[in-house]
N, C-alpha and C positions, 0 to 999 in steps of 0.2 A: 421442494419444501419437505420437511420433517415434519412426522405426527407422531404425539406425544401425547401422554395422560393426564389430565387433572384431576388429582386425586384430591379431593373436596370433602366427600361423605363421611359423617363422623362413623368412626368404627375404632376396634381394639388394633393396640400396636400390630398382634398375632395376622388381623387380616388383612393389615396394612400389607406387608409384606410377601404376603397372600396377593395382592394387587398386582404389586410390582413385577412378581414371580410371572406371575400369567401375562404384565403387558406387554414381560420381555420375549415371552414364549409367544405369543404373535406377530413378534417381530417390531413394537412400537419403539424407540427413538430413544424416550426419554418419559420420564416421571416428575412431575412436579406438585409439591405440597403448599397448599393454603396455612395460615395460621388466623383463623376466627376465633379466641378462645376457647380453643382445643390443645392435642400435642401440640410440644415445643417441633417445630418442622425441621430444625438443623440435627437435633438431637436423636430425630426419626429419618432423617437422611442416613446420618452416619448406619443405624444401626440396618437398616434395609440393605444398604450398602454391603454390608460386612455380608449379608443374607444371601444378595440377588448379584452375580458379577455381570459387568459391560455396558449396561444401560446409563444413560444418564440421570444424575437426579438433580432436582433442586426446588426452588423454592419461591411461591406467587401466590402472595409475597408477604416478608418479614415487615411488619410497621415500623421506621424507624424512631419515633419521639419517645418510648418507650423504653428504648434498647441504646445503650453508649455506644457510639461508633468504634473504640478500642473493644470493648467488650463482645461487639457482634464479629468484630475482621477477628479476633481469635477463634471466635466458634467458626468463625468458614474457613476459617486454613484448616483449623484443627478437623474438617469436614471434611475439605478437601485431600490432606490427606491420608486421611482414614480411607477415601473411598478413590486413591488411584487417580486423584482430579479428575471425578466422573460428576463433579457437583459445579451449580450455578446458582450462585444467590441473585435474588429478586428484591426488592425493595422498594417499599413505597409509603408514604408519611399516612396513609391510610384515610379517614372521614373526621371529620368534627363531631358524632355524635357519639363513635365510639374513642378517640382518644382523650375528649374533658368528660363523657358520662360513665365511660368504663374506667378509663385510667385515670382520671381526675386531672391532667393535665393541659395544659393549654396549645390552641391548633393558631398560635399565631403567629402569620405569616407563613402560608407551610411552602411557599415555592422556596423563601430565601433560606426557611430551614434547610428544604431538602438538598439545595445547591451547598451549604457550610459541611449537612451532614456526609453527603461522596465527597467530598472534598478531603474530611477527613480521614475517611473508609478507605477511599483507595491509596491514601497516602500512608495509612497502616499495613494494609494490603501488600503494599508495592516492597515492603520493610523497611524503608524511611524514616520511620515515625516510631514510637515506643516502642512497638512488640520485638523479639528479639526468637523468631521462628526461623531458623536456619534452615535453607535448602526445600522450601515452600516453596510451589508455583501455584501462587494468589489466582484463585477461582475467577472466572467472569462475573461483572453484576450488572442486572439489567435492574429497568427504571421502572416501575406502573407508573404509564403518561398518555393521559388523554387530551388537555389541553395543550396550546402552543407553547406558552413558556414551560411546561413540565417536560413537551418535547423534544422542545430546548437543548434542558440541561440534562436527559437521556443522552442527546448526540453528543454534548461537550463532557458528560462527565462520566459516561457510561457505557459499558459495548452494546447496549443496544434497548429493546423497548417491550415489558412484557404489558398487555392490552384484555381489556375483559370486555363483553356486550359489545363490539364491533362488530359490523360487517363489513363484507367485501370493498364494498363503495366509499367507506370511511379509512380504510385500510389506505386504497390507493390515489383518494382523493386529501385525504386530510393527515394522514400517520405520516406514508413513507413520504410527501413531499419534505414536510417539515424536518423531520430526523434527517434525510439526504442531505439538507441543506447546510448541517451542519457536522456531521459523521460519515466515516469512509466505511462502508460496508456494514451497516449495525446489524444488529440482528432485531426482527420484528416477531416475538411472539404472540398470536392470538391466541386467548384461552374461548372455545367456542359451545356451548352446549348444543350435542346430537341425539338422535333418536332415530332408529331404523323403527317404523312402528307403523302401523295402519289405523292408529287415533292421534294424527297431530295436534288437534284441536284439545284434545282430553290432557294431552302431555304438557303443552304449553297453558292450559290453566293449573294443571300438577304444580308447574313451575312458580305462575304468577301465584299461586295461594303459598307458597315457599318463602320465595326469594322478592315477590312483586314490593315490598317495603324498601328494599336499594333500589327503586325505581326514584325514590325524592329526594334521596345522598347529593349533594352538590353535583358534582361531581360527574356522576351517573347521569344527572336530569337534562345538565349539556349537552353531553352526547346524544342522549336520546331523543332530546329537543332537534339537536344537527342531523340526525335519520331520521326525523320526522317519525318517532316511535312514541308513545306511552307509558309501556311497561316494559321492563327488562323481557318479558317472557316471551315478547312479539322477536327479539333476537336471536331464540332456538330453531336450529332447525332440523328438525321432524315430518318426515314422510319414507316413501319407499330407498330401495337400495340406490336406484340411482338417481333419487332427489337427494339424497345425503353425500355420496360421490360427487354430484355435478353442484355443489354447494362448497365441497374441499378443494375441489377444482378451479372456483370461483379467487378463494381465497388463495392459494397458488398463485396465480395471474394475479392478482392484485398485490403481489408482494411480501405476504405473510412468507415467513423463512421457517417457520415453525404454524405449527397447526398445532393445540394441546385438546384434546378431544373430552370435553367433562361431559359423562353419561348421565342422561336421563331415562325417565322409564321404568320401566317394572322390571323383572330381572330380567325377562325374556328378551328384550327387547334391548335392557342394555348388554345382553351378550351378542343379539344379532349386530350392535352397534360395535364393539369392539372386533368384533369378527370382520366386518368391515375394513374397519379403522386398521387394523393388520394388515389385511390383504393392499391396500392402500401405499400401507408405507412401504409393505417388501417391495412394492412396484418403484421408489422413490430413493432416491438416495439420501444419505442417512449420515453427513460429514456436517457435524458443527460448521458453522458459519469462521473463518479466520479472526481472529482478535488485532 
């Protein structure tokens, strides 16, 4: 399994890049950007890219109802190769509260959306279709899918599955059956919040006073409902060095191909966490999954 960053936290471009720098210098994987109404995350790939060499970047994940499917496959080629095909776009139709309350758009139907919209994506991709990018090698793109039919159309239409609030148990009870079922080799990313820290209790209400409001997201309330959880926050895992190891461990054996490691904590704490997460991955081999 590969372990990789989730780079979440709002900050300036300058320490963005600052992130990447240091997660390559502990040796982690790969880099992946959120798009919450912040940076544009393709446009902060490339330029990281051009900054930081060898690492992977990409992106968990782009919304797509917002974004033309010609207009997004140009920004990823044009990403990918800026950045030596060291990029992987992620994508997923995102919540109903933020794409008709933020975007003013409508979330109707978003499974048969999301099925038309890769369909289109990679038939641009592949240069089939409108764009006219000569001598591109079209990035990977993975799916945010939590339900069965979203997992679906991950395996049919996608190289693989990036996942957020999962554990281990969902991973390999409920993720990889499905994707297998219909994909030769996908790739399973878990994005996981960690904490190397001696107040788990403190950090995981850190979290729920944060982020505990995507605990009622469609979407989210499923899964959480299916691990018998409440809050997103009961999903972080926080405690000593090797409760957080035998946690990566977990998700390893269960199938995760990727591990994305999103830091919690006070600083101190998220450096003993990356410290970690380093030592980790130099132990682990570090070859993208085959396409």
């Amino acid at each position: 399994m590969r372990i990789g960053l989730y780079a979440g936290d709002p900050c300036d471009i300058e320490t963005r890049i600052e992130q990447v720098r240091v997660a390559a210098e502990h040796g982690l994987s790969s880099v992946f950007f959120n798009q919450v109404l912040t940076w544009d995350p393709l446009v902060v790939a490339a330029l990281v890219g051009a900054a930081v060499p060898g690492i992977e970047l990409g992106t968990a994940v782009v919304p797509t109802y917002p974004r033309h499917p010609i207009a997004l496959a140009a920004q990823a080629l044009t990403v990918a190769a800026a950045t030596g095909n060291r990029f992987t776009l992620g994508v997923g139709p995102s919540h109903k509260p933020f794409i008709e309350g933020v975007y003013g758009m409508s979330f109707d139907r978003p499974a048969r959306h999301t099925r038309e919209y890769l369909t289109a994506l990679r038939t641009e991709l592949s240069g089939a279709g409108h764009l006219q990018l000569p001598s591109v090698q079209p990035p990977p793109v993975l799916l945010s899918a939590l339900g069965p039919v979203m997992l679906r159309i991950a395996g049919e239409l996608a190289d693989g599955t990036v996942t957020v609030w999962t554990t281990p148990a969902t991973i390999a009870d409920h993720i990889r059956p499905r994707i297998d079922a219909v994909a030769k080799a996908p790739r399973v990313v878990a994005s996981v919040m960690l904490s190397v820290t001696n107040r788990p209790d403190a950090v995981r209400a850190e979290v729920a006073a944060l982020l505990g409001f995507a605990s009622d997201l469609a979407g989210y309330r499923a899964l959480l409902d299916r691990q018998g959880q409440r809050n997103v926050a009961e999903t972080v895992v926080a405690g000593d060095e090797e409760t957080v190891a035998a946690a990566i461990d977990a998700y390893a054996t269960a199938g995760a191909t990727d591990l994305l490691v999103s830091l919690v904590g006070d600083a101190e704490e998220k450096a003993r966490t990356l410290e970690l997460a380093g030592e980790l991955s130099r132990s682990r081999p570090s070859r993208i999954p085959a396409r």
